[in-house]
N, C-alpha and C positions, 0 to 999 in steps of 0.2 A: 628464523624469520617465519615458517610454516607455521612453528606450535604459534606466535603471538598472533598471526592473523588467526588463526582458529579460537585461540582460544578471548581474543576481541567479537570475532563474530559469536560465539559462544555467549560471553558476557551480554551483548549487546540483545540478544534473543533474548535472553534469560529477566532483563531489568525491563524490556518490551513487554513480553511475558505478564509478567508479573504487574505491569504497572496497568493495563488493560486488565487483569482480572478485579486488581480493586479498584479501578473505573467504572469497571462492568455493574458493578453492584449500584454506583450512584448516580447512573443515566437513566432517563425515564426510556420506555417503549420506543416514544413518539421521537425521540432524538436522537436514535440511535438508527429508527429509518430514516433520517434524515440525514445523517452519515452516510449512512449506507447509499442513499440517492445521490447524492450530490459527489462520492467515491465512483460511483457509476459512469456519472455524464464524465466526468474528466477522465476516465481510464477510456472512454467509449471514445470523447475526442480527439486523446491521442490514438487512438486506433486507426482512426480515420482519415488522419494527417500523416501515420505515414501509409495507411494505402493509397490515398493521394499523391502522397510526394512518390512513392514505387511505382506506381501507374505515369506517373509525370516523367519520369526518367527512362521507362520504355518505349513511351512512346514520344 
């Protein structure tokens, strides 16, 4: 059961990997900070909602 979760997450890395580097090649600049921004505000939003909801629940 160990080796096949490892060796799925292993896979999984590897076809990620690989699939972003020949993406990489056929994104412009401009799109790719556009990724990047829009990765931002939604990793930030959840940030935010659970220190809210943590703040919510102590006090």
């Amino acid at each position: 059961m160990l080796c096949g979760v490892f060796l799925g997450s292993a896979a999984w890395w590897l076809c990620l990997s690989g699939l972003t580097a020949v993406l990489r090649k056929k994104m412009s600049v401009s799109f790719m900070r556009g990724i990047s921004a829009v990765s931002a505000v939604v990793i930030g939003t959840f940030g935010l909602v659970q220190v809210f909801t943590g703040l919510r629940d102590v006090f």
